[in-house]
N, C-alpha and C positions, 0 to 999 in steps of 0.2 A: 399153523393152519389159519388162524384168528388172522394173524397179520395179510396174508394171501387175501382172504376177502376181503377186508377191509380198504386195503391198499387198491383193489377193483372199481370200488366205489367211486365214483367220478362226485367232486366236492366233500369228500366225506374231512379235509380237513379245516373245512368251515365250522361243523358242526361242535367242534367242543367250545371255539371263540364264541360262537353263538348261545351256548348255553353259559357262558362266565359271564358274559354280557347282562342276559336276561336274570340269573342269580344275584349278580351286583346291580342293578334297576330296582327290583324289588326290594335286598336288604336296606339301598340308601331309601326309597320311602315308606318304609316302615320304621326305618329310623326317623325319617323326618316327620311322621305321624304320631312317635313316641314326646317325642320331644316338644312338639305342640300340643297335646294334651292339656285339658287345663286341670286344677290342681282339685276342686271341686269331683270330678268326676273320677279320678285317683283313689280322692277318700273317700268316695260312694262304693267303688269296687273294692278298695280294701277293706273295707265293714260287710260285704255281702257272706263271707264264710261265716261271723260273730253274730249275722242276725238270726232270731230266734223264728218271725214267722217270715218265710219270705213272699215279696209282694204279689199279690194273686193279678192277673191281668184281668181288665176291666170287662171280655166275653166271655170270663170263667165261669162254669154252672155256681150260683151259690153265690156271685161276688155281688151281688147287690144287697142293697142297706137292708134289705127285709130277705131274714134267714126263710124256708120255707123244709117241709120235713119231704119236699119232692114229689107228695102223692099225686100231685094236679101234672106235673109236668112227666109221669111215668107213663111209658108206650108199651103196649101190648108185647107179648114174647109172638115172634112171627109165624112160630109155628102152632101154640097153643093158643092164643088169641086174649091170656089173662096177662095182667101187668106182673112186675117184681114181687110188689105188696102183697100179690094172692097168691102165689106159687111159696113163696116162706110162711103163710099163716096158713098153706094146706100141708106143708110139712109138716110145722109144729104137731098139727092134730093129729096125724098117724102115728 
């Protein structure tokens, strides 16, 4: 049945050369991508699992040289209109 359609198809035996084409294009430049690599950045990536903290990017909350405990920079809940900080110290007291 499979064959019957297929065989219908006007160009349909382009399409497997086409896709060996396009799978061997990419394997050789990722091979040629491999291969230039420099050696530096090998052994940057192979220590990323061994390191202990790993590096925070420089628009992370908190990654600036001055820690802060977040009070200034905390926004209102949008439905109650208090911050974080007063919604856990109203818990506490109940």
């Amino acid at each position: 049945m499979f064959r019957d359609v297929l065989s219908a198809i006007e160009g349909i035996a382009v399409r497997p050369t086409l896709a060996l084409l396009i799978f061997v294009v990419l394997f050789v430049a990722m091979l040629i991508w491999v291969i230039r690599l420099s050696r530096d950045y090998i052994e940057k990536a192979k220590r990323i699992p061994l390191d202990e903290d790993p590096p925070e990017p420089d628009d992370a909350p908190g990654s600036s040289s001055e820690k802060s405990d977040g009070a200034e920079n905390e926004k209102p809940h949008p439905q109650t209109g208090r911050s974080n900080q007063n919604n856990i110290s109203n818990r506490s007291q109940e």
